[in-house]
N, C-alpha and C positions, 0 to 999 in steps of 0.2 A: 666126878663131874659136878661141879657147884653151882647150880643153877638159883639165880635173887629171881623166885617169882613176884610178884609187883602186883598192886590191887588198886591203884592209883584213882583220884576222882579227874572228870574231865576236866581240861584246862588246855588255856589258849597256847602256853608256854610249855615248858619241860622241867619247871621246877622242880619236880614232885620227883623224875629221872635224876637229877644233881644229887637230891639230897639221901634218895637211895645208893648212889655209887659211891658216897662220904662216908655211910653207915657200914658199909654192906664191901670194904679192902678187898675181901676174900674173894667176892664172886669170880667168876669163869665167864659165865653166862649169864645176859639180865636178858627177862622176858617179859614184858608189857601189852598189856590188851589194844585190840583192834583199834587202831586209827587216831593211837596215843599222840604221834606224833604231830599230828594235825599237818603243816609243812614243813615243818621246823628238822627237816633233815640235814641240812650241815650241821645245824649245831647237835643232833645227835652223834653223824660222824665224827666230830672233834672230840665228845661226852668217851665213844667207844675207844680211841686210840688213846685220849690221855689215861682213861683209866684202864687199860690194857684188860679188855673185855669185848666179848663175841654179844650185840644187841640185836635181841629177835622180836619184834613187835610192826607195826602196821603205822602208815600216814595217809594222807589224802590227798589225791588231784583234781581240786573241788571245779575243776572244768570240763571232767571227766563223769561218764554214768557208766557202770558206778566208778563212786570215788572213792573207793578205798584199794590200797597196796599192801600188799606184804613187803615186808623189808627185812632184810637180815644183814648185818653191818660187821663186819670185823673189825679185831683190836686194832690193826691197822688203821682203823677209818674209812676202809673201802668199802663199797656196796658188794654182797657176795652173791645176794638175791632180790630182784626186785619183780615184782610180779601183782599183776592186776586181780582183783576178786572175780572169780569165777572164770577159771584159766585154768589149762593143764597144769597140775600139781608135776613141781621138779625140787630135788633135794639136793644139798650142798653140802660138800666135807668140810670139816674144821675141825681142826688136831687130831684125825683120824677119825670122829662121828660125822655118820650122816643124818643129818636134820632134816628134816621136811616140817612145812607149814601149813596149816587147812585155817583159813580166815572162819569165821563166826560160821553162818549159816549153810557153807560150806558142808560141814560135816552133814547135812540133814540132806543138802541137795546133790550133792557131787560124791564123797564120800573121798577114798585116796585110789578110786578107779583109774587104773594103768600105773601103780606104782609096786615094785616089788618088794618082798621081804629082805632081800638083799642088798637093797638099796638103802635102807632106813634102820636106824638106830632109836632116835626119837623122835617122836611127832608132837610139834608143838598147836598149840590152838586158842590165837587171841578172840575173844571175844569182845564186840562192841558194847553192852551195857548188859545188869543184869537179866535173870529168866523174868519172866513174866507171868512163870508160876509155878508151884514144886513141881508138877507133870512137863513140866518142859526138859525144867533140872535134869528127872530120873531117866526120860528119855534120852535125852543128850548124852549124858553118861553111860546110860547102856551103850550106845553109838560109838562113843569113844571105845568102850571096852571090847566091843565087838572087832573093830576096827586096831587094837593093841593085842589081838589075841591072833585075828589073821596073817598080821604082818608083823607078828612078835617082837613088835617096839614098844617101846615107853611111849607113854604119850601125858601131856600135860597143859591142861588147861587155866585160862585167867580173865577175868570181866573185869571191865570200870567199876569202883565202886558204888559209884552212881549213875544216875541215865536210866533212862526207859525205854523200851518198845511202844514207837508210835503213839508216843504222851501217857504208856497203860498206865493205872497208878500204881501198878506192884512190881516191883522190880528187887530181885534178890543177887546182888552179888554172892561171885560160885569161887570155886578154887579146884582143880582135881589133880591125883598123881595119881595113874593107873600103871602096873606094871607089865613087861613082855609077856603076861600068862592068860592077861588080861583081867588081872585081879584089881581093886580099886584101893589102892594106897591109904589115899587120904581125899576126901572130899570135904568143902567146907562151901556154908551159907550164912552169909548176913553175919561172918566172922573176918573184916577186914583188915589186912594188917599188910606189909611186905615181908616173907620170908626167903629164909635160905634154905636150900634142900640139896642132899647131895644122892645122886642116880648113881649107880653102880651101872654099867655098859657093857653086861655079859648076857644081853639079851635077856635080864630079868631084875627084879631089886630086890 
Protein backbone atom coordinates (compact mmCIF):
# COMPACT_ATOMS: atom_id res chain seq x y z
CA UNK A 1 0.00 0.00 0.00
CA UNK A 2 1.62 3.40 -1.21
CA UNK A 3 0.57 5.95 0.56
CA UNK A 4 2.09 10.13 -0.62
CA UNK A 5 1.62 11.68 2.95
CA UNK A 6 1.55 15.42 2.17
CA UNK A 7 2.77 18.36 4.53
CA UNK A 8 1.34 21.10 2.35
CA UNK A 9 1.09 24.95 3.44
CA UNK A 10 -2.44 26.49 3.51
CA UNK A 11 -3.77 27.77 0.24
CA UNK A 12 -6.66 28.92 -1.33
CA UNK A 13 -6.24 26.50 -4.36
CA UNK A 14 -4.86 22.84 -4.60
CA UNK A 15 -1.80 23.55 -6.18
CA UNK A 16 0.55 22.12 -3.85
CA UNK A 17 -2.06 18.58 -4.41
CA UNK A 18 -1.23 18.89 -8.57
CA UNK A 19 2.20 19.07 -7.96
CA UNK A 20 2.44 16.18 -5.56
CA UNK A 21 0.46 13.74 -8.03
CA UNK A 22 3.27 14.87 -11.01
CA UNK A 23 5.99 13.89 -8.35
CA UNK A 24 4.77 11.24 -6.62
CA UNK A 25 3.31 8.45 -10.43
CA UNK A 26 3.59 5.75 -7.82
CA UNK A 27 1.19 6.56 -5.18
CA UNK A 28 -2.00 4.39 -4.34
CA UNK A 29 -3.00 6.66 -1.75
CA UNK A 30 -2.62 10.62 -1.21
CA UNK A 31 -3.37 11.83 2.18
CA UNK A 32 -3.48 15.73 3.07
CA UNK A 33 -4.34 17.46 6.25
CA UNK A 34 -7.46 18.74 7.65
CA UNK A 35 -9.48 21.19 5.56
CA UNK A 36 -6.70 21.18 2.64
CA UNK A 37 -9.24 21.34 0.42
CA UNK A 38 -10.94 24.50 1.49
CA UNK A 39 -14.03 23.95 -1.43
CA UNK A 40 -12.29 23.11 -4.21
CA UNK A 41 -13.86 19.37 -4.26
CA UNK A 42 -14.55 18.87 -7.80
CA UNK A 43 -11.50 19.77 -8.69
CA UNK A 44 -9.96 17.27 -6.30
CA UNK A 45 -12.35 14.61 -7.74
CA UNK A 46 -11.13 15.20 -11.27
CA UNK A 47 -7.12 15.40 -9.43
CA UNK A 48 -8.20 11.64 -7.87
CA UNK A 49 -9.53 9.87 -11.27
CA UNK A 50 -7.15 11.32 -13.62
CA UNK A 51 -4.42 10.28 -11.62
CA UNK A 52 -5.88 6.92 -10.64
CA UNK A 53 -5.57 7.50 -6.84
CA UNK A 54 -7.71 6.84 -3.48
CA UNK A 55 -7.58 11.04 -1.91
CA UNK A 56 -8.14 11.03 1.83
CA UNK A 57 -7.97 14.56 3.30
CA UNK A 58 -10.71 17.13 4.66
CA UNK A 59 -12.53 20.46 3.02
CA UNK A 60 -14.95 23.04 4.41
CA UNK A 61 -18.53 24.06 4.52
CA UNK A 62 -17.76 27.48 5.47
CA UNK A 63 -21.78 27.95 6.25
CA UNK A 64 -21.64 25.13 8.33
CA UNK A 65 -20.38 25.03 12.38
CA UNK A 66 -18.26 23.42 12.41
CA UNK A 67 -16.89 23.58 9.08
CA UNK A 68 -14.75 21.20 8.42
CA UNK A 69 -15.49 17.53 6.44
CA UNK A 70 -13.68 14.55 6.03
CA UNK A 71 -13.65 13.44 2.48
CA UNK A 72 -12.23 10.36 1.07
CA UNK A 73 -12.42 10.41 -2.91
CA UNK A 74 -11.81 7.49 -5.03
CA UNK A 75 -9.66 6.92 -8.23
CA UNK A 76 -12.80 6.98 -9.93
CA UNK A 77 -13.70 10.51 -8.83
CA UNK A 78 -16.46 9.55 -6.66
CA UNK A 79 -17.01 10.62 -3.15
CA UNK A 80 -16.71 7.27 -1.01
CA UNK A 81 -16.81 9.30 2.33
CA UNK A 82 -17.97 12.36 3.42
CA UNK A 83 -18.58 13.22 6.78
CA UNK A 84 -18.87 16.27 9.10
CA UNK A 85 -16.25 16.76 12.23
CA UNK A 86 -17.45 15.43 15.23
CA UNK A 87 -19.87 12.63 13.86
CA UNK A 88 -20.01 8.92 14.36
CA UNK A 89 -16.65 7.61 12.89
CA UNK A 90 -17.62 5.19 9.77
CA UNK A 91 -14.92 3.30 7.56
CA UNK A 92 -14.78 2.53 3.81
CA UNK A 93 -13.27 -0.37 1.85
CA UNK A 94 -10.94 0.31 -0.97
CA UNK A 95 -9.10 -2.43 -2.80
CA UNK A 96 -9.96 -4.66 0.15
CA UNK A 97 -8.65 -2.00 3.10
CA UNK A 98 -10.73 -0.45 5.40
CA UNK A 99 -9.97 3.07 6.20
CA UNK A 100 -11.26 4.96 8.69
CA UNK A 101 -10.66 8.78 9.39
CA UNK A 102 -10.51 10.78 12.88
CA UNK A 103 -10.32 14.73 11.81
CA UNK A 104 -7.81 16.75 14.05
CA UNK A 105 -9.14 17.26 17.61
CA UNK A 106 -11.10 14.33 17.25
CA UNK A 107 -8.74 12.05 18.53
CA UNK A 108 -8.45 13.92 21.99
CA UNK A 109 -12.25 14.39 22.12
CA UNK A 110 -14.17 11.54 20.54
CA UNK A 111 -11.37 8.93 20.10
CA UNK A 112 -12.75 5.79 17.44
CA UNK A 113 -15.51 5.07 20.05
CA UNK A 114 -18.06 2.29 18.46
CA UNK A 115 -15.63 1.40 15.85
CA UNK A 116 -14.23 -2.29 15.71
CA UNK A 117 -10.92 -3.86 15.14
CA UNK A 118 -12.38 -5.70 12.45
CA UNK A 119 -13.60 -3.05 10.80
CA UNK A 120 -10.34 -1.08 10.26
CA UNK A 121 -7.14 -1.61 8.74
CA UNK A 122 -5.86 2.00 8.69
CA UNK A 123 -6.60 4.90 10.52
CA UNK A 124 -5.90 7.85 8.95
CA UNK A 125 -5.59 11.51 10.97
CA UNK A 126 -5.51 14.99 9.06
CA UNK A 127 -4.65 17.63 11.11
CA UNK A 128 -5.56 21.26 10.69
CA UNK A 129 -2.17 23.11 11.55
CA UNK A 130 0.70 22.42 13.60
CA UNK A 131 0.94 21.59 17.81
CA UNK A 132 1.12 24.26 19.67
CA UNK A 133 3.75 22.66 21.69
CA UNK A 134 5.89 19.61 22.10
CA UNK A 135 3.40 18.40 25.15
CA UNK A 136 0.61 18.42 22.71
CA UNK A 137 2.80 16.57 20.01
CA UNK A 138 3.69 13.67 22.77
CA UNK A 139 0.29 13.58 23.94
CA UNK A 140 -1.44 13.25 20.61
CA UNK A 141 0.94 10.63 19.72
CA UNK A 142 0.48 8.47 22.69
CA UNK A 143 -3.38 8.83 21.75
CA UNK A 144 -2.66 7.64 18.37
CA UNK A 145 -0.69 4.76 19.74
CA UNK A 146 -3.06 3.86 22.27
CA UNK A 147 -5.74 3.89 19.80
CA UNK A 148 -3.32 1.73 16.90
CA UNK A 149 -2.76 -0.94 19.61
CA UNK A 150 -6.64 -1.33 20.55
CA UNK A 151 -7.81 -1.65 17.26
CA UNK A 152 -4.59 -3.12 15.83
CA UNK A 153 -4.47 -0.82 12.73
CA UNK A 154 -2.10 1.41 11.32
CA UNK A 155 -2.64 4.69 11.78
CA UNK A 156 -1.21 7.76 10.25
CA UNK A 157 -0.91 11.21 10.93
CA UNK A 158 -0.36 14.82 8.81
CA UNK A 159 -0.63 18.79 9.68
CA UNK A 160 -0.41 21.89 7.39
CA UNK A 161 2.91 23.06 7.34
CA UNK A 162 1.99 26.10 8.57
CA UNK A 163 -1.07 27.77 10.54
CA UNK A 164 -1.58 28.14 14.23
CA UNK A 165 -3.78 27.46 16.93
CA UNK A 166 -5.95 30.46 17.60
CA UNK A 167 -3.09 32.99 16.29
CA UNK A 168 -0.51 30.87 19.29
CA UNK A 169 3.02 31.77 18.05
CA UNK A 170 4.24 28.18 18.03
CA UNK A 171 3.19 26.03 15.75
CA UNK A 172 5.16 22.78 14.84
CA UNK A 173 4.20 20.80 11.88
CA UNK A 174 4.09 16.80 12.99
CA UNK A 175 4.19 13.77 10.62
CA UNK A 176 3.48 10.18 12.33
CA UNK A 177 3.35 6.30 11.08
CA UNK A 178 2.39 4.10 14.10
CA UNK A 179 2.19 0.50 13.44
CA UNK A 180 -0.84 -2.32 14.28
CA UNK A 181 1.27 -3.14 17.74
CA UNK A 182 1.10 0.32 18.45
CA UNK A 183 4.66 1.09 18.05
CA UNK A 184 5.70 4.53 16.60
CA UNK A 185 7.16 4.15 13.08
CA UNK A 186 8.27 7.25 12.31
CA UNK A 187 7.39 10.68 13.90
CA UNK A 188 8.59 13.93 12.51
CA UNK A 189 8.63 17.83 13.75
CA UNK A 190 9.40 21.01 11.90
CA UNK A 191 10.80 18.28 9.14
CA UNK A 192 8.54 19.32 6.02
CA UNK A 193 8.57 17.61 3.06
CA UNK A 194 5.81 15.24 1.09
CA UNK A 195 6.76 11.74 1.24
CA UNK A 196 5.98 8.32 0.03
CA UNK A 197 5.55 5.31 2.47
CA UNK A 198 4.60 2.07 1.92
CA UNK A 199 2.38 -0.01 4.95
CA UNK A 200 2.51 -3.56 4.72
CA UNK A 201 -1.68 -4.58 5.64
CA UNK A 202 -1.05 -7.75 7.72
CA UNK A 203 -2.23 -5.83 10.72
CA UNK A 204 1.39 -4.70 11.48
CA UNK A 205 4.56 -3.00 9.48
Amino acid sequence: MKILVGQPKLEKDVIQLEEALRQHPEAEFVFFPEGYLNENVEKAKELARSHQVTLITGYRKFHKNPKDQVIIIGNDGQILLDRPKYTAKQTVQVKGYHLGVILCDELVLQGMDGVRSEDIDILFHPIGVGMFSHEQYDEWVHLACQIAKELQCVVVGTSHADGSYKDNPVSIPITYLINASGEVIKATQNEIRNELITVMMNKNI
